[in-house]
C-alpha positions in Angstrom: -16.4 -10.2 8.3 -13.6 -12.7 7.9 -13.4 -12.5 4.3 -12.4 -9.0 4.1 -10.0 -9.4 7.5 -8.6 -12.3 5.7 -8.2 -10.8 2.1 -6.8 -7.5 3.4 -3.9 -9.6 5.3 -3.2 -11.6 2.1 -3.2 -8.4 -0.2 -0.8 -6.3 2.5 1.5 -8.9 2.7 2.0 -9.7 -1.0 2.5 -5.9 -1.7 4.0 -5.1 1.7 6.9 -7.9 0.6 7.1 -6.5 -2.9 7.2 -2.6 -1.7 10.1 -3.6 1.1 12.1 -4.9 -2.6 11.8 -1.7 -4.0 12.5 0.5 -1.2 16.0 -1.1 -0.9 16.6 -0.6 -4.5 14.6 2.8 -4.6 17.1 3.7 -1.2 20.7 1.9 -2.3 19.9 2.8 -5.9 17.5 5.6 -6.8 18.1 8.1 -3.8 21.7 8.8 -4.6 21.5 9.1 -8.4 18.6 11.7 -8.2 17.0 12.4 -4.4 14.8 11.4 -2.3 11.3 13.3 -4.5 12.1 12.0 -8.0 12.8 8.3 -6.3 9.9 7.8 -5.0 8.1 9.3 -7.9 9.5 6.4 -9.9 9.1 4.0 -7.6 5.2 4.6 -6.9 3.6 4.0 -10.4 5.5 0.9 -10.1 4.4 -0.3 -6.6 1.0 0.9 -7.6 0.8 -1.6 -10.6 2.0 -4.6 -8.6 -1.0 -3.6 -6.2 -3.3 -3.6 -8.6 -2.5 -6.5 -10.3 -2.0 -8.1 -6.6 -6.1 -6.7 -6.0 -7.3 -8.4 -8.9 -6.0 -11.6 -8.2 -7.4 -11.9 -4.9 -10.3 -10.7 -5.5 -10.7 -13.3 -8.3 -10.2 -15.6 -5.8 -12.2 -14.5 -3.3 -14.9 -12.0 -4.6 -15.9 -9.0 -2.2 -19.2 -6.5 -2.5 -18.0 -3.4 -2.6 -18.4 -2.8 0.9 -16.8 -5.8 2.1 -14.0 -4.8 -0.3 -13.6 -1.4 1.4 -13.5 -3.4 4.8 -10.5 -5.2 2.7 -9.1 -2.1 2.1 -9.3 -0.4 5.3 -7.7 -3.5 7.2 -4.8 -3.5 4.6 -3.9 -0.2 4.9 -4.2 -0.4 9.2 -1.2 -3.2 8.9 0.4 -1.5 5.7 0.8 1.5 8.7 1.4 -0.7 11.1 4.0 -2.3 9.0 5.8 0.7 8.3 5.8 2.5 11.6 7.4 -0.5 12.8 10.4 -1.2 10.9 10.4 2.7 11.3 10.8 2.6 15.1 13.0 -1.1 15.2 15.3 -0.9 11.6 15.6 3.2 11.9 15.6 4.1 15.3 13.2 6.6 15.5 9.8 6.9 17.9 6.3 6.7 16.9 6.3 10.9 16.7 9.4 11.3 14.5 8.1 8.8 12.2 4.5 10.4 12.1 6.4 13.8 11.4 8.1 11.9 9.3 4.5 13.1 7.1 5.2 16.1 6.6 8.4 15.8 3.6 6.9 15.9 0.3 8.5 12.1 -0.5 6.7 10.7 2.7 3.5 12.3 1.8 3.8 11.0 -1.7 4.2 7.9 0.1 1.0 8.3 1.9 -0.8 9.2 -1.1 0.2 6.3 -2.8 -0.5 4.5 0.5 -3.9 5.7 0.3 -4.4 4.7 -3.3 -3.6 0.8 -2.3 -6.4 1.3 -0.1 -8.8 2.1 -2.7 -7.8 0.0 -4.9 -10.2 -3.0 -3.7 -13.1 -1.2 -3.3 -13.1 0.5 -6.9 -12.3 -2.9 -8.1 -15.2 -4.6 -6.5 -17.2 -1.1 -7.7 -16.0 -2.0 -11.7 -17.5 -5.7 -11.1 -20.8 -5.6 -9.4 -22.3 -2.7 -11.8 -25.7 -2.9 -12.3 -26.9 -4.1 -15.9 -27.6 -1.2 -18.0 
């Protein structure tokens, strides 16, 4: 149980670090040049690359079963959301319900879905190296 608890910190804080980089460049730079829908279209096949690549290395580190890796994944994604709706409520100024609503806008629920994806991402990893033979 501490392996996945442990691995899921060190994988949301490596991409949590890397995605707060690129949301100030995808905000200052990105936003203004072409909107808030085709930034973060550009900006999630990059974040999702850097997650992937942060996935593997951990769990080269420290191998997972696939259903300790989903564990992994589950307990990144609770303090990826945590994360977020914190700097939502203290940086932005908004409550808990406006940033929830915040769901609803086609860039946030791109967002999600890419939020979603970084979830996976440990478990279908750990899937791809503990096939069966054959």
């Amino acid at each position: 149980m501490m392996r996945p608890l442990f691995t899921g910190a060190a994988y949301v804080v490596a991409v949590f670090a890397a995605g707060f980089v690129l949301g100030v460049l995808r905000t200052l730079v990105l936003v203004p040049l072409l909107g808030e829908l085709a930034a973060v279209l550009m900006e999630l096949p990059v974040i999702l690359s850097i997650a992937w690549l942060v996935c593997t290395r951990i769990l080269r580190r420290w191998p997972l079963l696939p259903p300790g890796a989903l564990g992994m994944g589950g307990i990144a994604f609770l303090l990826l959301m945590g994360a977020e709706a914190g700097l939502s409520t203290l940086l932005a100024g908004r409550s808990l319900a406006e940033h929830l609503a915040l769901y609803a806008q086609l860039p946030h629920l791109m967002g999600l879905v890419g939020q979603l994806a970084f979830a996976l991402f440990p478990w279908i990893q750990a899937r791809r190296s503990h096939r069966p033979p054959g």
